[in-house]
C-alpha positions in Angstrom: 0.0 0.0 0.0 1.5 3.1 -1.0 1.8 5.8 1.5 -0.5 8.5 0.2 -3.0 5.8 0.3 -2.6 5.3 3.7 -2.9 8.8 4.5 -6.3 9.0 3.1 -7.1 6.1 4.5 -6.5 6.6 7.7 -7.9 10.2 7.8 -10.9 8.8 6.2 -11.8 6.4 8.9 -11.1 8.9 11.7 -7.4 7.5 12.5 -4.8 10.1 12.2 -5.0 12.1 15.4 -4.7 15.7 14.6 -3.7 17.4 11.0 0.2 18.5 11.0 2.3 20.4 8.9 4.1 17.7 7.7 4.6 15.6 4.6 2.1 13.1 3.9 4.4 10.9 2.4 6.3 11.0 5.3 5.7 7.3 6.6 6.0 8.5 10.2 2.5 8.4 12.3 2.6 11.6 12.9 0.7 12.9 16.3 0.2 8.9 17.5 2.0 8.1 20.7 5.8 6.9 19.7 6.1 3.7 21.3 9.8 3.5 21.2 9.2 6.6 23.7 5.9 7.1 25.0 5.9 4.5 27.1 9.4 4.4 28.3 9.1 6.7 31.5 6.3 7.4 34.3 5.9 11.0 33.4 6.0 9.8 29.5 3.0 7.3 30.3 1.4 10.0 31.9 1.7 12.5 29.2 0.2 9.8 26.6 -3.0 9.6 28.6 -3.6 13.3 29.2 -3.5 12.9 25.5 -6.4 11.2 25.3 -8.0 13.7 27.2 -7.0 16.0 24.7 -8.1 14.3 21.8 -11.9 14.1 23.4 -11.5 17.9 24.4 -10.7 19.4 20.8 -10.5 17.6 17.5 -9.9 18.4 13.7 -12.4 20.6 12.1 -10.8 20.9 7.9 -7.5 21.5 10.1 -8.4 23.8 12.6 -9.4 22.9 16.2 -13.2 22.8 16.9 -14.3 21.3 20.0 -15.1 17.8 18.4 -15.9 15.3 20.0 -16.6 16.3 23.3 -16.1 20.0 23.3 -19.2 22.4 22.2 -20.3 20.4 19.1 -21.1 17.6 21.2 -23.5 19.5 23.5 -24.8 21.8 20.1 -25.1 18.7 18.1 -27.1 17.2 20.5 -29.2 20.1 21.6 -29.9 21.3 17.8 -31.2 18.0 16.9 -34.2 18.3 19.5 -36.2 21.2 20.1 -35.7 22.7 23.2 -33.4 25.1 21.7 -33.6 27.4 18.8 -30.3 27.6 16.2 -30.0 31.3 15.6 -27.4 31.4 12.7 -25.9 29.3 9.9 -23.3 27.9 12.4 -25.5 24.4 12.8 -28.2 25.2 10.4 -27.9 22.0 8.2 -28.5 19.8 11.6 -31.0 21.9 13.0 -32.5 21.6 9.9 -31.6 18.0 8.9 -30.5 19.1 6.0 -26.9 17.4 5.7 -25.4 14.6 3.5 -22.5 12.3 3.8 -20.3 15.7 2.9 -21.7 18.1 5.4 -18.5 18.7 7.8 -20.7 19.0 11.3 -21.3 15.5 10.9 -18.0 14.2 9.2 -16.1 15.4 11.6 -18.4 13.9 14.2 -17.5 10.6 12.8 -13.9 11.1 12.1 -12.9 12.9 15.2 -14.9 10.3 17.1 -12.9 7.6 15.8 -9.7 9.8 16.5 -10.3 9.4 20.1 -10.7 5.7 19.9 -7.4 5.2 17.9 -5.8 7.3 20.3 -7.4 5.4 23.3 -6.2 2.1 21.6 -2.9 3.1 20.9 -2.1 4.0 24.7 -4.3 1.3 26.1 -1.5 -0.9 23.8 1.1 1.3 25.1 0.2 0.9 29.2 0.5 -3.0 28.9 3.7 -2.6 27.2 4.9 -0.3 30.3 3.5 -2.9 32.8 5.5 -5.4 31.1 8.7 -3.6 31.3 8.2 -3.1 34.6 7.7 1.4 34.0 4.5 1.5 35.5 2.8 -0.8 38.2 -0.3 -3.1 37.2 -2.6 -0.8 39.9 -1.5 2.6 38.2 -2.0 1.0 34.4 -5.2 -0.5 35.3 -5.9 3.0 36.5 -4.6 4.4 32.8 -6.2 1.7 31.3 -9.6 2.2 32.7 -9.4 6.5 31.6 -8.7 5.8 27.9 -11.3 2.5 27.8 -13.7 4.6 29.3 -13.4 7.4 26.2 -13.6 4.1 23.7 -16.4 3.4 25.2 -18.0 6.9 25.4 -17.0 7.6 21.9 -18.6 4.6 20.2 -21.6 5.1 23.0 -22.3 8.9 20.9 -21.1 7.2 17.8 -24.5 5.0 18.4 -26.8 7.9 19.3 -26.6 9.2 15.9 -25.6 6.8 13.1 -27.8 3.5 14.3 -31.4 2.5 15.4 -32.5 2.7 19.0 -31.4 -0.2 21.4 -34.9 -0.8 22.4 -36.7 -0.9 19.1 -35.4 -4.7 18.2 -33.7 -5.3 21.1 -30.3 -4.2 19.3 -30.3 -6.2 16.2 -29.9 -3.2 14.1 -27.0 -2.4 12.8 -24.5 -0.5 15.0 -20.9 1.3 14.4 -17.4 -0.2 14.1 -16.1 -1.3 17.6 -12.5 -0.5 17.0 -10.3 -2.1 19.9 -6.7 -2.1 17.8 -4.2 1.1 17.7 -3.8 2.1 14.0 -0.6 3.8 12.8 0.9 0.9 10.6 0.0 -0.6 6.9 -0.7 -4.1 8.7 -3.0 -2.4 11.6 -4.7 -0.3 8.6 -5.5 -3.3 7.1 -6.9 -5.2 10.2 -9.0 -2.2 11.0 -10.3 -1.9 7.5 -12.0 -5.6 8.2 -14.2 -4.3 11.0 -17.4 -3.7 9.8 -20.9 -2.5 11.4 -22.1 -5.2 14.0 -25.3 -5.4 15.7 -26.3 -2.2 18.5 -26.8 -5.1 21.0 -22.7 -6.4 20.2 -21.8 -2.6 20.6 -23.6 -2.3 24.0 -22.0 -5.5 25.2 -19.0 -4.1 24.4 -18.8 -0.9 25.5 -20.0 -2.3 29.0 -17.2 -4.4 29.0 -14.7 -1.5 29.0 -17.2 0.2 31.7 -16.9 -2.4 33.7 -13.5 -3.1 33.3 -13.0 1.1 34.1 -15.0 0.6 37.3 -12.7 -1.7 38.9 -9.6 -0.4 38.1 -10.1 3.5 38.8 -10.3 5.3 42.2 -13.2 6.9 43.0 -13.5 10.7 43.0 -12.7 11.0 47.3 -9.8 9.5 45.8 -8.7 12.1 43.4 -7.4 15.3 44.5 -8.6 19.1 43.9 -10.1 19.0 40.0 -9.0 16.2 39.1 -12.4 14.7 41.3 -14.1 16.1 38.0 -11.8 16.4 35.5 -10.6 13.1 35.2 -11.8 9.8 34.9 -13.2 8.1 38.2 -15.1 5.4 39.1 -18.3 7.2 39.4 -17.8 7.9 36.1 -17.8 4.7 34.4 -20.8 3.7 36.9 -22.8 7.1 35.4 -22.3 6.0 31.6 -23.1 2.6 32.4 -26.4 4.1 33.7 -27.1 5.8 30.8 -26.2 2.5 28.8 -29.0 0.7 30.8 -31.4 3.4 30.4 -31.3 3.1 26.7 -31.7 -0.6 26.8 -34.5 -0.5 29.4 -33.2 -2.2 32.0 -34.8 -0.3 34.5 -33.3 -2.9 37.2 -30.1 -2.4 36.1 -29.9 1.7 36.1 -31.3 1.4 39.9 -28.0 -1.1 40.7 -25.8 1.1 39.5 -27.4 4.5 40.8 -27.0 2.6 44.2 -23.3 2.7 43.5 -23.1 6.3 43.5 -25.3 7.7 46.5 -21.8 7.3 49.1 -20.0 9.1 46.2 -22.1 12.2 44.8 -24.7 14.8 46.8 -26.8 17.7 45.0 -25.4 21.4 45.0 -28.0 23.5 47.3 -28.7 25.6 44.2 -28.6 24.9 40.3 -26.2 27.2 39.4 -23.4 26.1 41.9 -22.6 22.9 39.7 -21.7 26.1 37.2 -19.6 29.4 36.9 -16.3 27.1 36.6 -17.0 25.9 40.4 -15.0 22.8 39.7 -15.1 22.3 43.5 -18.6 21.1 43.5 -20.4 17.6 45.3 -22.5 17.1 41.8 -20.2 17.0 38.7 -19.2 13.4 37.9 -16.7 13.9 35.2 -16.7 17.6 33.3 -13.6 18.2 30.5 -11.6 20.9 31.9 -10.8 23.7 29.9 -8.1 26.3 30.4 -7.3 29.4 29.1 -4.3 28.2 26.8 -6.0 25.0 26.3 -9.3 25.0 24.6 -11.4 24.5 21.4 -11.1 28.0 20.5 -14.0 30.5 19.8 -15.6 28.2 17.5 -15.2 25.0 19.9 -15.9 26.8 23.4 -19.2 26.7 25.2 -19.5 30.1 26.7 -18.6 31.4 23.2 -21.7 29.4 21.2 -24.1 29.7 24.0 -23.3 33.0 25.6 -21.4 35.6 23.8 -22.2 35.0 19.9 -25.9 34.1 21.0 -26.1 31.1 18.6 -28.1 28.7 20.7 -31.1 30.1 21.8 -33.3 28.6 24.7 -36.6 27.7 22.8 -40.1 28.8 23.8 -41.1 25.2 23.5 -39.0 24.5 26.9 -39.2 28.1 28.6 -43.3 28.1 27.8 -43.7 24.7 29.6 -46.4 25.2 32.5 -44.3 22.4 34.0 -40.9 25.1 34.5 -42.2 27.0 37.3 -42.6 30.6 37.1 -39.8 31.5 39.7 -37.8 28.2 39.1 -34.3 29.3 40.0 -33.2 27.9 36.6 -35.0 30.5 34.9 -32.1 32.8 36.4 -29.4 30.8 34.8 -30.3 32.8 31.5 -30.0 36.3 29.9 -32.3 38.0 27.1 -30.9 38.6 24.2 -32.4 40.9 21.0 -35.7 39.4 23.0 -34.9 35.8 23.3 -33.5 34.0 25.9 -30.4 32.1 26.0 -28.9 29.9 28.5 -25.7 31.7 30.7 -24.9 28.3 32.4 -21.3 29.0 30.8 -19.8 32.4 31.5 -16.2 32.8 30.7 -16.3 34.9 27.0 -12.8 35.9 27.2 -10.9 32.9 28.1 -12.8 29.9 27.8 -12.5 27.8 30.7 -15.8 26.4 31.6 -15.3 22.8 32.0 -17.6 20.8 29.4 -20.3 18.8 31.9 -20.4 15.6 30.3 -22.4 14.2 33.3 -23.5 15.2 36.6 -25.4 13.8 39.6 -29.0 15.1 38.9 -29.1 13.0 35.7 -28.8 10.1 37.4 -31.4 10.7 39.8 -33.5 11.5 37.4 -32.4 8.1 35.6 -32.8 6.1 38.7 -36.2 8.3 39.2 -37.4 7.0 35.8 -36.4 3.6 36.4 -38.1 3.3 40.1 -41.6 4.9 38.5 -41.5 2.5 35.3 -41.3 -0.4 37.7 -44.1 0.6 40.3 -41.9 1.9 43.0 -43.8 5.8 43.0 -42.3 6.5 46.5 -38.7 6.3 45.6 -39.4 8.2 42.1 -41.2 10.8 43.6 -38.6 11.2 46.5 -35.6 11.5 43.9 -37.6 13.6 41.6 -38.1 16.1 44.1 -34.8 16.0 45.2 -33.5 17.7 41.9 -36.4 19.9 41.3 -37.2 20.9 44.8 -34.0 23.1 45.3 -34.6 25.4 42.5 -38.4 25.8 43.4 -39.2 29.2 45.2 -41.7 27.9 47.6 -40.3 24.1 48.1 -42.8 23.1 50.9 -46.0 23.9 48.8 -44.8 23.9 44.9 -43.0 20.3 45.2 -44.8 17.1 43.9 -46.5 14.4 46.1 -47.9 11.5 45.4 -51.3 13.2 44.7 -49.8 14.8 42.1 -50.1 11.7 39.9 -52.7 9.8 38.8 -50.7 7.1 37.9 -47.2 5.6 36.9 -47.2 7.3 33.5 -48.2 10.6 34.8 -44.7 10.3 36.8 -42.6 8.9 34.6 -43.8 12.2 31.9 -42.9 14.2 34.4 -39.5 12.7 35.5 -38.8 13.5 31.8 -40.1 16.6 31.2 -38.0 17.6 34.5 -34.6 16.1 32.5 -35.6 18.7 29.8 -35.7 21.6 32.7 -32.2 20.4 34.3 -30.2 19.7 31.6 -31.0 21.9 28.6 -28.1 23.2 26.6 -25.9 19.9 28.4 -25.8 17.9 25.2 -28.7 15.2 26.7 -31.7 15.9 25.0 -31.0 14.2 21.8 -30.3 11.1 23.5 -33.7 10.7 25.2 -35.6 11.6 22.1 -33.4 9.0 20.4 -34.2 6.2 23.6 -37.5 7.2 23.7 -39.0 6.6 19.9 -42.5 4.5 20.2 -41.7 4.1 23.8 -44.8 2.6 25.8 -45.6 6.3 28.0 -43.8 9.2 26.2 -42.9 7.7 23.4 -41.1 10.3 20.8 -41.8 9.9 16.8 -38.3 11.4 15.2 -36.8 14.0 14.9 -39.5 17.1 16.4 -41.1 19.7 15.2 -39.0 22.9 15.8 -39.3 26.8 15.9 -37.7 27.9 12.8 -34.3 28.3 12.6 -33.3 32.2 13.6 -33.6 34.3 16.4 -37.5 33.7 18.2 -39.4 36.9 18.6 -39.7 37.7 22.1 -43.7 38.4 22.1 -42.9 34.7 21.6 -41.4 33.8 25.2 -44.5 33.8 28.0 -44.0 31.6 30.8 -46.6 29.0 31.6 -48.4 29.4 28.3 -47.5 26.5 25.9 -45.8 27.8 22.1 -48.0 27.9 19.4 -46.5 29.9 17.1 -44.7 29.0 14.0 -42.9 25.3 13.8 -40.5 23.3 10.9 -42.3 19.6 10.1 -41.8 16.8 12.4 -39.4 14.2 10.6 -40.4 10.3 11.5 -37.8 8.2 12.9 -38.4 5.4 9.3 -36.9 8.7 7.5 -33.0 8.5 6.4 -32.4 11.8 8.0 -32.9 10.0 11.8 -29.9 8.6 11.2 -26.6 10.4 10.6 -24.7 8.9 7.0 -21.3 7.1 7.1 -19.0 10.2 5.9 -18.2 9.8 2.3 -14.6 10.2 3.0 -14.7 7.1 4.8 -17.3 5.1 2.3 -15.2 6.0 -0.8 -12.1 4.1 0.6 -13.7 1.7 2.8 -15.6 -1.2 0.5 -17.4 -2.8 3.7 -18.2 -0.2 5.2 -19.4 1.8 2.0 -21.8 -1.6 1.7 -23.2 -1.0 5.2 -23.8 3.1 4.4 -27.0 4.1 6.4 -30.3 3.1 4.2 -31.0 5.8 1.8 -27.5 7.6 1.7 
């Protein structure tokens, strides 16, 4: 295989780490971990993991960095696709719209820079049992490596799933899924063994990203473990636990999600108030693992969260969310927010200058409202009513008489709907909602059709904005799930290299 080939090969299928400025032809993989020398040294082992961190925190946008996957095109990917916000500009138009193709960069680059972090994860997974071997590290602190970079394979491919197959739940995950890579690529021989991997079933993918969860759990300390930010901003068992709980909740095992959220309670306790979990407090009891960002390390203006959401106003809070007679009138949450040119737009991430908000990949109050759904799908109201209240109650103004009891409900359904609709409240402009519309298609209680009817794309009149009164102005059509546009296509830079893959291209792309 000559080497140009390569090149395009591997940037094709999301494997070269980063673009450089450096000859293609230059058979060198350029930006993967050495492993004459990244392994051969404590500190050097050390460096290669942070690396990993680094590759989830800002990835390759047509060369430039661009806060893929993890950074702000995760959470504005996610949040765009559903409608509880409003896309203001061109910025992420053709998702907002569904209007992209197997060119559109928002959602190549999704793929590619996905599969960026897992080669990256794979090669210094590779590169910790080499250092164990010879004796550089101890077993303990490489299962403790081991378990951070397995846990962002297993995160990637987890997001990979949201948006290029079929819900778990729909056939019990014998749809097709995405390429489990679990090899480092940066030779001809690897390129070749990775180009046999095709697209297995969701149900294989799940298996084994729980696998690597699992396998994170026991070999990471726990965040009392950790010291100062690194309790948040790097990998802990909690962490593992929490993605293994929103694993479960996608497959409906509601027995499962409970086990797990057990784990946690001895680990995690709720902030008094909403916006203490924000403002860069990277001190708090509730964040579970957040990417840290720093002023000289950082997507960039078009990558950072405070820039997107805050100062260049290009995700809007939608009047379908701020309208809901469900968010209270004097819900503290409604103070985490600023009007701009008359709409409203979320100020959960402050820092315009520098951008140093961490990127809150998952806190506490998701999974009590995961474990809240899970109790109230099985029967067990009292415990999802208890945790329910426990995240809503502290931004309520008047706790004792505005929070939910069991007479609040006529039944089961009526709580679980409103465990959800309180997920939309908590964790708007967080990067979550597109998962639960994606769990939730045909579901048995609040079942979600596709992709939803949104306001249309550009700033929201602010005669449009009044609490309590549901939206009904304006909206874009409602796209069914059976549609192609559901589902993300394989990127054409990867199909028009990659013969297996190019056969197992999403249905109608």
């Amino acid at each position: 295989m000559n080497t140009l080939k390569k090149y395009i090969i591997l940037a094709s299928a999301g494997l070269v780490l980063s673009s450089c400025q450096q000859d293609i032809l230059d058979t060198t993989s350029f930006n993967n971990p050495n492993p004459e020398l990244a392994f051969t040294s404590p500190e050097l082992v050390q460096l290669a993991v942070n690396g990993v961190y680094n590759a989830a925190q800002i990835g390759n946008f047509n060369g430039t960095p661009r806060g893929y996957v993890f950074g702000a095109a995760y959470f504005q990917q996610n949040e765009v696709r559903g409608e509880d916000v409003v896309n203001t500009d061109a910025f992420y138009q053709l998702t907002y719209e569904s209007n992209y193709d197997p060119t559109t960069p928002n959602n190549v680059y999704y793929w590619t820079d996905a599969y960026r972090l897992v080669n990256r994860a794979n090669l210094v997974n590779e590169g910790i049992d080499r250092a164990v071997n010879n004796h550089v590290i101890t077993e303990v602190q490489g299962n403790i490596y081991k378990g951070e970079v397995l846990f962002f394979r297993a995160l990637a491919h987890f997001e990979l799933l949201k948006q290029f197959s079929r819900p778990y739940h729909l056939d019990n995950g014998a749809s097709v899924g995405v390429p489990y890579r679990t090899i480092g690529v940066d030779t001809e021989a690897t390129i070749e063994q990775a180009m046999q991997v095709g697209r297995g079933t969701v149900a294989e993918d799940y298996q084994r990203l729980l696998t690597d969860l699992n396998f994170a759990e026991n070999g990471l300390p726990t965040n009392a473990q950790r010291q100062g930010i690194n309790k948040i901003g790097k990998i802990t068992k909690g962490a593992a636990i929490a993605i293994k709980i929103r694993a479960y909740l996608n497959m409906r095992n509601w027995n499962g999600v409970i086990t797990e959220y057990n784990k946690l309670t001895s680990m995690y306790a709720l902030e008094a108030t909403p916006v203490a979990v924000f403002n860069n407090n990277l001190g708090n009891t509730e964040s579970i693992f957040s990417i840290i960002n720093t002023a000289n390390n950082n997507p960039g203006v078009n990558g950072a969260l405070a820039a997107q959401f805050n100062n260049r106003s290009m995700i809007a809070i939608s009047p379908i969310l701020w309208n809901s007679p469900l968010w209270l009138e004097h819900d503290k949450r409604r103070d985490i927010t600023a009007v701009v040119s008359g709409a409203r737009f979320t100020r959960k991430y402050t820092d315009i200058v520098n951008y140093t908000d961490a990127s809150p990949i998952v806190r506490f109050s998701e999974m009590k409202l995961a474990a809240a759904e899970a109790y109230a799908r099985t029967n067990d109201m009292t415990n999802a009513l208890k945790l329910l209240n426990e995240v809503r109650n502290r931004s309520l103004a008047n706790p004792n008489t505005e929070a939910y009891t069991i007479a609040s409900f006529a039944n089961k359904e009526d709580l679980v709907r409103a465990v959800l609709m309180e997920r939309r409240i908590e964790l708007s402009c967080e990067g979550v909602r597109w998962g639960d519309i994606h769990r939730l298609i045909n579901d048995d209680i609040a079942p979600t059709q596709g992709i939803p009817a949104k306001v249309p794309n550009g700033f929201p009149a602010a005669t449009s904005y009044t609490i309590g009164i549901p939206y009904s102005g304006n909206l874009t059509s409602a796209i069914p799930y059976t549609d192609r546009r559901f589902l993300w296509p394989i990127p054409l830079m990867t199909t028009s290299v990659n013969p297996l893959l190019a056969g197992q291209q999403n249905p109608g792309w």
